[in-house]
ROSE-4610 file (N, C-alpha, C; in Angstrom, 1 decimal, always signed):
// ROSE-4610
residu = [X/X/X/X/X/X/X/X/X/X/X/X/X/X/X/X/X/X/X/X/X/X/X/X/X/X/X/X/X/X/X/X/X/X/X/X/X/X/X/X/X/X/X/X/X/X/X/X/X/X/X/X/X/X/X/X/X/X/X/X/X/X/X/X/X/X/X/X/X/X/X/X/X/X/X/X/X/X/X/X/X/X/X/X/X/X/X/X/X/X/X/X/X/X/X/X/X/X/X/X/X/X/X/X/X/X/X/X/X/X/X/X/X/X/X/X/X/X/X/X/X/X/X/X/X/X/X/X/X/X/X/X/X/X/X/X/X/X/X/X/X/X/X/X/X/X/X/X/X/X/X/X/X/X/X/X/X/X/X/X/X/X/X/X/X/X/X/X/X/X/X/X/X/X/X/X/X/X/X/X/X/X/X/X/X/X/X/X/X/X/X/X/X/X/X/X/X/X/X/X/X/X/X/X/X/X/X/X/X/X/X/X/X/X/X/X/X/X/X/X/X/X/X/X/X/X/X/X/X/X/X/X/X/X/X/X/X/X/X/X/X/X/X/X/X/X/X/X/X/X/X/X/X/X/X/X/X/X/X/X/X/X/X/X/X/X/X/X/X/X/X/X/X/X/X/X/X/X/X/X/X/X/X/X/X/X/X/X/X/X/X/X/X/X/X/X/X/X/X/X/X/X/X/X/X/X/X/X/X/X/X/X/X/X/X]
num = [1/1/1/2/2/2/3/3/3/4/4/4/5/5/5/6/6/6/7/7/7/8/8/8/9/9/9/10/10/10/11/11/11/12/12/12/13/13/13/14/14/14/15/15/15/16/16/16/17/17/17/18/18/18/19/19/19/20/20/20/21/21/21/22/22/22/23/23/23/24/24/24/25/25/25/26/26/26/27/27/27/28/28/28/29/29/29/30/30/30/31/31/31/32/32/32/33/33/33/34/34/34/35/35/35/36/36/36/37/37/37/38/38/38/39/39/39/40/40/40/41/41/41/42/42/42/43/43/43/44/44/44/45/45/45/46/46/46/47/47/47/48/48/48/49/49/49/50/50/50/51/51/51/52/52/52/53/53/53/54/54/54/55/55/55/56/56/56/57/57/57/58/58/58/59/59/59/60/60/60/61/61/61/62/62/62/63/63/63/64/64/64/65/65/65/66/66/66/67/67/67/68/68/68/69/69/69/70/70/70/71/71/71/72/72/72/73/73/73/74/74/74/75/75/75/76/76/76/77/77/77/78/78/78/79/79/79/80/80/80/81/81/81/82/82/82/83/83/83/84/84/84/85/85/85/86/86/86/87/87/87/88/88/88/89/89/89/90/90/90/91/91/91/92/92/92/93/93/93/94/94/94/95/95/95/96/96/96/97/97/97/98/98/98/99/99/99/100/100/100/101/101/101/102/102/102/103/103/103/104/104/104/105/105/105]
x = [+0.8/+0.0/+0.9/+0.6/+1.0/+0.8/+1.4/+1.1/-0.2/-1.3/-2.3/-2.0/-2.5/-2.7/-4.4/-4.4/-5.6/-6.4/-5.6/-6.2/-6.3/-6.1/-6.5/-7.8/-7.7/-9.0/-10.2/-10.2/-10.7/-11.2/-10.6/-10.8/-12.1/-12.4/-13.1/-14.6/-14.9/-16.4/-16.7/-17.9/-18.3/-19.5/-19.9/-20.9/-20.2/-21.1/-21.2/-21.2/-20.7/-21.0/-21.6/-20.6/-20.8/-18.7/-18.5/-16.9/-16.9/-15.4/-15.0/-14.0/-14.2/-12.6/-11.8/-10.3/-9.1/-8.0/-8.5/-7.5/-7.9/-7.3/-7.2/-6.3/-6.4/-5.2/-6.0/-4.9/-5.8/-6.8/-7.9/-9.4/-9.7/-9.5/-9.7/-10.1/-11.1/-11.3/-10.2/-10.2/-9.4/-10.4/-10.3/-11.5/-11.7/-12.0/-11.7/-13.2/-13.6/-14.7/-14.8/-15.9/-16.0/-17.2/-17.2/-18.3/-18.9/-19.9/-20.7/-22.1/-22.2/-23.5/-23.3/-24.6/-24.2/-24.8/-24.3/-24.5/-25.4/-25.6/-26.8/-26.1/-26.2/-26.0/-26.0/-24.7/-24.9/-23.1/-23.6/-22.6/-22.3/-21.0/-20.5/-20.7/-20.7/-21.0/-19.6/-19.1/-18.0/-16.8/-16.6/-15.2/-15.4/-13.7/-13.2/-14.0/-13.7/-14.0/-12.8/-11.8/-10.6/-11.0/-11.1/-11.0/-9.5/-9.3/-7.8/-8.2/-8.4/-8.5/-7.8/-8.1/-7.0/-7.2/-8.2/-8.7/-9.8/-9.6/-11.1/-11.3/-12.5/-12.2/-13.6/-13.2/-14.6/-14.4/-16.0/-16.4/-16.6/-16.2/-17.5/-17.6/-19.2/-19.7/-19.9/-19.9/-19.7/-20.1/-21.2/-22.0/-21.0/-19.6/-18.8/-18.2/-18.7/-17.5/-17.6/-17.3/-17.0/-15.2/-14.7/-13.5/-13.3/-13.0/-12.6/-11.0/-11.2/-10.0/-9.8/-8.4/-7.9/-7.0/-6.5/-6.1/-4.3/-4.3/-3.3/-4.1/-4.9/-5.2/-6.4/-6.0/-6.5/-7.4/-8.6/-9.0/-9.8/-9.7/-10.4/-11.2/-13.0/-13.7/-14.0/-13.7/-13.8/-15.1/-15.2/-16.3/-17.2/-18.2/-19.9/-19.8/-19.5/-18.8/-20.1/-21.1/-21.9/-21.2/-21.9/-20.8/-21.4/-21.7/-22.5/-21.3/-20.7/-19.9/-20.7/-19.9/-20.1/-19.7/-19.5/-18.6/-19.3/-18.9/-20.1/-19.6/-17.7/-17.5/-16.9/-17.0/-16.5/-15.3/-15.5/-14.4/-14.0/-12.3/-12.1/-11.1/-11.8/-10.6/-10.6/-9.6/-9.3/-10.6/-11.1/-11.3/-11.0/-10.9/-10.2/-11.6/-12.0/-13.1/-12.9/-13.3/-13.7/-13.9/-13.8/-14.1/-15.6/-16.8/-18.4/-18.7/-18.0/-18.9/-20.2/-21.1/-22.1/-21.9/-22.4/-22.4/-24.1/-23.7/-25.0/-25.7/-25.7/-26.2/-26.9]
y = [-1.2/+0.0/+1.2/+2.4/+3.5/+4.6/+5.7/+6.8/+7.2/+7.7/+8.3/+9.6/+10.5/+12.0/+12.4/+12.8/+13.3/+14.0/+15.1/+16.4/+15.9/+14.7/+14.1/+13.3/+12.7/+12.5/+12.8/+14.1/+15.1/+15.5/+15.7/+16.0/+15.1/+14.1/+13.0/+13.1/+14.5/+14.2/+15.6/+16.0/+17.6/+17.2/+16.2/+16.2/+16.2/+16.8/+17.1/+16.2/+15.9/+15.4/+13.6/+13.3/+12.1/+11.3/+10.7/+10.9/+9.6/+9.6/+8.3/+7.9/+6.5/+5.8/+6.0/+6.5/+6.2/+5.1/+4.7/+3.7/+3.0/+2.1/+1.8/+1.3/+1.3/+0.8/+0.1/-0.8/-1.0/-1.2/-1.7/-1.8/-0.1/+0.7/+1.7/+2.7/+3.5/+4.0/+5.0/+5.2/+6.5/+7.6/+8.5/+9.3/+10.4/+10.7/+12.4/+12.7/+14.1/+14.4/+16.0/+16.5/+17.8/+18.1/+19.3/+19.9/+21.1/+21.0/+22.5/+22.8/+24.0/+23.9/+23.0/+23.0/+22.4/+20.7/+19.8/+18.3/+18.4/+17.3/+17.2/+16.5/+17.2/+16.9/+15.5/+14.5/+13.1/+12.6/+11.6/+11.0/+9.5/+9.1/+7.8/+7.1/+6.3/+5.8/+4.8/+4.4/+3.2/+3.7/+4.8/+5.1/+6.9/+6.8/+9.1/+8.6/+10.6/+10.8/+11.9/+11.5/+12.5/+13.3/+13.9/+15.6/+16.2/+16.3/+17.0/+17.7/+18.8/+19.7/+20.1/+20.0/+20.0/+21.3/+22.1/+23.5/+24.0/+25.2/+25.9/+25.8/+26.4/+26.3/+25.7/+24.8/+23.5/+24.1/+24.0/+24.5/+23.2/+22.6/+21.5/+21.8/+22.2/+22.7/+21.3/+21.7/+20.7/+21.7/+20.4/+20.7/+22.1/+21.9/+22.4/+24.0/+24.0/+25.0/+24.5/+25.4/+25.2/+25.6/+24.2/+24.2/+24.5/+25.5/+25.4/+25.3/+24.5/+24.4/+24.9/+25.2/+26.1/+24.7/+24.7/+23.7/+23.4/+22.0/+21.7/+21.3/+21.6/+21.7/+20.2/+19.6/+18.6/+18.5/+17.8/+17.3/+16.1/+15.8/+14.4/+14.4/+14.0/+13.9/+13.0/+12.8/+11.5/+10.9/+9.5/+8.7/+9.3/+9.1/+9.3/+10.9/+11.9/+13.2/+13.5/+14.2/+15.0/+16.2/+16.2/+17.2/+17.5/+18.5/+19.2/+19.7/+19.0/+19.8/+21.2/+21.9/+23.3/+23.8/+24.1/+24.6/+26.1/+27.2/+28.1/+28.2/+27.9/+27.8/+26.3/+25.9/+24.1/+24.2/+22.7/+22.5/+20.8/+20.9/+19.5/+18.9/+17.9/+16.9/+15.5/+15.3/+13.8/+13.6/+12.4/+11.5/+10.4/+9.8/+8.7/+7.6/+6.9/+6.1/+4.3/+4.0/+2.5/+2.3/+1.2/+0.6/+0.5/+0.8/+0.4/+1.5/+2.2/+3.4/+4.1/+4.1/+4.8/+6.6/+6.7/+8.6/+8.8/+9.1/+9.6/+10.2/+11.3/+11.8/+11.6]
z = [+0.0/+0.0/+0.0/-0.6/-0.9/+0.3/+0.0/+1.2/+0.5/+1.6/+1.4/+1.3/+0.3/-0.1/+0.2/+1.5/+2.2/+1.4/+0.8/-0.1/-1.4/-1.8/-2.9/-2.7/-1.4/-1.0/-0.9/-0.6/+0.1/-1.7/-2.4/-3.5/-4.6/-3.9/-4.3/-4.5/-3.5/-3.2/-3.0/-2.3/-2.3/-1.2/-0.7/+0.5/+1.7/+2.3/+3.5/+5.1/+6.1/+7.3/+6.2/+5.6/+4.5/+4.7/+6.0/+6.2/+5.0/+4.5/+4.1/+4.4/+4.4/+5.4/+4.2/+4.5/+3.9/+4.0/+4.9/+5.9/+7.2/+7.6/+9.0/+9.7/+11.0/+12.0/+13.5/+13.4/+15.3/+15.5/+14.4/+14.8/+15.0/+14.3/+13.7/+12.2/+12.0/+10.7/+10.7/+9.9/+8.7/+8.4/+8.7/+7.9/+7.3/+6.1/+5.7/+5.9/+6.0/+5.7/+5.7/+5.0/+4.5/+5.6/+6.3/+7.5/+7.1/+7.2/+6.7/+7.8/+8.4/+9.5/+10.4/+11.4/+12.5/+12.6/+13.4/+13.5/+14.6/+14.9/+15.8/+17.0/+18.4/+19.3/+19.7/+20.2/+20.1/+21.0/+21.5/+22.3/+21.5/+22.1/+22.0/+23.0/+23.5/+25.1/+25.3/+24.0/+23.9/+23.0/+23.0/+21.9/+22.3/+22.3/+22.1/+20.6/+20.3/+18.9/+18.9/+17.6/+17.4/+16.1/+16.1/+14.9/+14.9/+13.7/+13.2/+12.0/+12.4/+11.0/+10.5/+9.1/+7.7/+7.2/+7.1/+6.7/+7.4/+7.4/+7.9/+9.7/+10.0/+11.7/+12.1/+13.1/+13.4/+14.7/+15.5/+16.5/+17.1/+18.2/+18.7/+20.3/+20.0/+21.7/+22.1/+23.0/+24.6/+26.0/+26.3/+27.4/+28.7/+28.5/+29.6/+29.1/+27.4/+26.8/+25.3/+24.5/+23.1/+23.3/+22.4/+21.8/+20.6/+19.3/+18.3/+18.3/+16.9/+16.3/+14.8/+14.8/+13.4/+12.5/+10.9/+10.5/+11.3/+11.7/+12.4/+13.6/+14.3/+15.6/+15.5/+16.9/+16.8/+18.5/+18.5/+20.0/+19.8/+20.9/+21.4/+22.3/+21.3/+22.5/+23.3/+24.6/+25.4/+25.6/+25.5/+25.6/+26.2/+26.1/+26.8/+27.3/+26.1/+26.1/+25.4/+25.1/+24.4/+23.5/+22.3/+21.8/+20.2/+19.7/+18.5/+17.6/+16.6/+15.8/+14.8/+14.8/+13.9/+12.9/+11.8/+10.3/+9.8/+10.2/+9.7/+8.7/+8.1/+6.7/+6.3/+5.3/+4.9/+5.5/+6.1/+6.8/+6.6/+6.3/+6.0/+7.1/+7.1/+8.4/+8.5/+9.3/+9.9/+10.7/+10.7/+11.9/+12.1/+13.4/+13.7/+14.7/+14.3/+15.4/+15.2/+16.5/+16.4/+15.4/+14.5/+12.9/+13.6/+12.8/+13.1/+14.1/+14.3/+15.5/+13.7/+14.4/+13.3/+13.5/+12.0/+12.1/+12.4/+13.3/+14.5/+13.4/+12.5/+11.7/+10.4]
């Protein structure tokens, strides 16, 4: 297998909160995906959820505080964490989950 080119990936599609695996590791997905508006408030009860943005700035409120992050900037939301992601402009990133965690969405 080859090195993955994210932004080639990323280049593949134009929908929205629609992730696709690139890869896996560890009993883990790979995942690019494009963010636009807000997601619907939703927890994991059995897996973090990692976000690493690659462009643009992602909001994800949380019951305690909204964290945004800028591209480079990464967080992890911890298990049975409540948490509403945000994009008021397109926003493209990593995610990393359990292989079979569902998009709540």
């Amino acid at each position: 297998m080859g090195a993955i080119n994210l932004a080639a990936k990323l280049a593949t599609f134009s929908e929205h909160w629609q992730p696709r695996v690139v890869g896996q590791f560890n009993g883990h997905d790979l995942m690019v995906a494009k963010l636009k508006g807000e997601f619907v408030w939703h927890k994991h009860d059995d897996t973090d959820d990692f976000f690493l943005v690659l462009a643009g700035r992602l909001t994800l409120r949380l019951r305690t505080g909204d964290v945004t992050l800028g591209p480079g900037e990464l967080y992890v939301v911890p298990q049975g964490v409540e948490h509403c992601p945000v994009a008021e402009e397109e926003v493209e990133l990593l995610l990393i989950e359990r292989t079979g965690t569902p998009n709540t969405g």
